[in-house]
N, C-alpha and C positions, 0 to 999 in steps of 0.2 A: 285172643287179641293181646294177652298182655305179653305172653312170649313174644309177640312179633313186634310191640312196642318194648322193650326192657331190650331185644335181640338189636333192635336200630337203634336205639339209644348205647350201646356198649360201641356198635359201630362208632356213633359221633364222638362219642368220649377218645376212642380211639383216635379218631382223625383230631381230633382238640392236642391231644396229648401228642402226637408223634408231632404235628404241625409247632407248637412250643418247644419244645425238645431237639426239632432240627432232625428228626429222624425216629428209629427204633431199635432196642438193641438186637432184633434181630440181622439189622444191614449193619450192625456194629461189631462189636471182640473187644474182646479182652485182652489186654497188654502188662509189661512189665516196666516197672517206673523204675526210677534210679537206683532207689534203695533196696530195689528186686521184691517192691511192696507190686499189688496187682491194680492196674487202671484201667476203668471201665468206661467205654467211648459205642454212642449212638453214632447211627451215619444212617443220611439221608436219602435214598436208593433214589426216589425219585423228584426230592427239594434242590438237590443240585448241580445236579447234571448226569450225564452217563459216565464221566471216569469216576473213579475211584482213588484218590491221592487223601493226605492226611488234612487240607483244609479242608475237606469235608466231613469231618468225625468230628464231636466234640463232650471231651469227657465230662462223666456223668460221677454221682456219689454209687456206690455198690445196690444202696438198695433201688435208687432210679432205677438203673439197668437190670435189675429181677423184673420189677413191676412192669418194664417196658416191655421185656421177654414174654411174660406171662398172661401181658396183656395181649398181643400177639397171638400167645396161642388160643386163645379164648373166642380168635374172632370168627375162625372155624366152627367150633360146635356152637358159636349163637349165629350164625347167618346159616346155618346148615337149618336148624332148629326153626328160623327167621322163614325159611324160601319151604318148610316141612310144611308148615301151620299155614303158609297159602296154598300149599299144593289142596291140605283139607279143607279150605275154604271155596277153592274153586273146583275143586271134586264133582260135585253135581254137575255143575255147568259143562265141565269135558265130558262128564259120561255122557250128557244131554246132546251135546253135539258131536261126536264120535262115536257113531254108530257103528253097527257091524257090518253095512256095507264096505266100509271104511277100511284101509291097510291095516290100522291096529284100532283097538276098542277103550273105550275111555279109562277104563278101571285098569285096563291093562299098561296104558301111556303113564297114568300117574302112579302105579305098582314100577315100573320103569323108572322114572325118575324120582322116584324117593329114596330107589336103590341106589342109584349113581348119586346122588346128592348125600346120601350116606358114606355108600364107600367112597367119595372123592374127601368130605370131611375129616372121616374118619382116619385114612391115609395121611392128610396135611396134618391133623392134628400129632399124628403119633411122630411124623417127620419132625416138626421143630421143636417136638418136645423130647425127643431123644438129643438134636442138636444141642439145646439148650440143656441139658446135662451132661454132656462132652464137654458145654464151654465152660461148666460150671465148676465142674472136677478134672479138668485139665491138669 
């Protein structure tokens, strides 16, 4: 129970923080300011519309823009972790009603889907965290 509360509470936080912020550094980049010093800018993929123009970005201090990154990738392995701990929670009940008359059998439906919820995690997480060391060591 506490992974799956601590799992939905990182989600809010998330939504708290992107929603202040105007976005996340993952719909943001990094940029070159005047002085050829580096500027960091959040943008809002889905607070402000579908284009993509510079009044949508709004720059951030460097370490906002880590912790936005980071926070991001984070939300992968807690909602994966989040949707794991109900799959064990409602275990019984699927085997219970997924019988082996059935097209597939209960243990085997959520042996299935812990895999896919793993590897789909698993997959997103290792994507924006490579991203986010490309933008970082650019």
């Amino acid at each position: 129970m506490w992974v799956i509360f601590l799992g939905l509470l990182n989600f809010v936080a998330y939504t708290i923080f992107y929603a202040q912020l105007g976005g996340d550094a993952r719909n943001g980049y990094i940029g070159v300011g005047e002085g050829g010093h580096r500027e960091y800018y959040v943008g809002g993929h889905f607070i402000h519309g579908s284009t993509l123009d510079e009044r949508h970005f709004r720059q951030v201090a460097p370490w906002v823009w880590i912790y936005s990154y980071v926070h991001s990738i984070s939300i992968w392995p807690s909602e994966a972790a989040v949707l794991i701990c109900l799959l064990i929670l409602a275990r019984p009940h699927i085997i219970a009603t997924m019988k082996e008359r059935d097209i597939i059998q209960g243990s085997t439906f959520v042996a299935v889907c812990s895999t896919i919820i793993i590897l789909m995690a698993s997959a997103m997480t290792i994507w924006f965290t490579i991203r986010f060391v490309s933008e970082v060591w650019r």
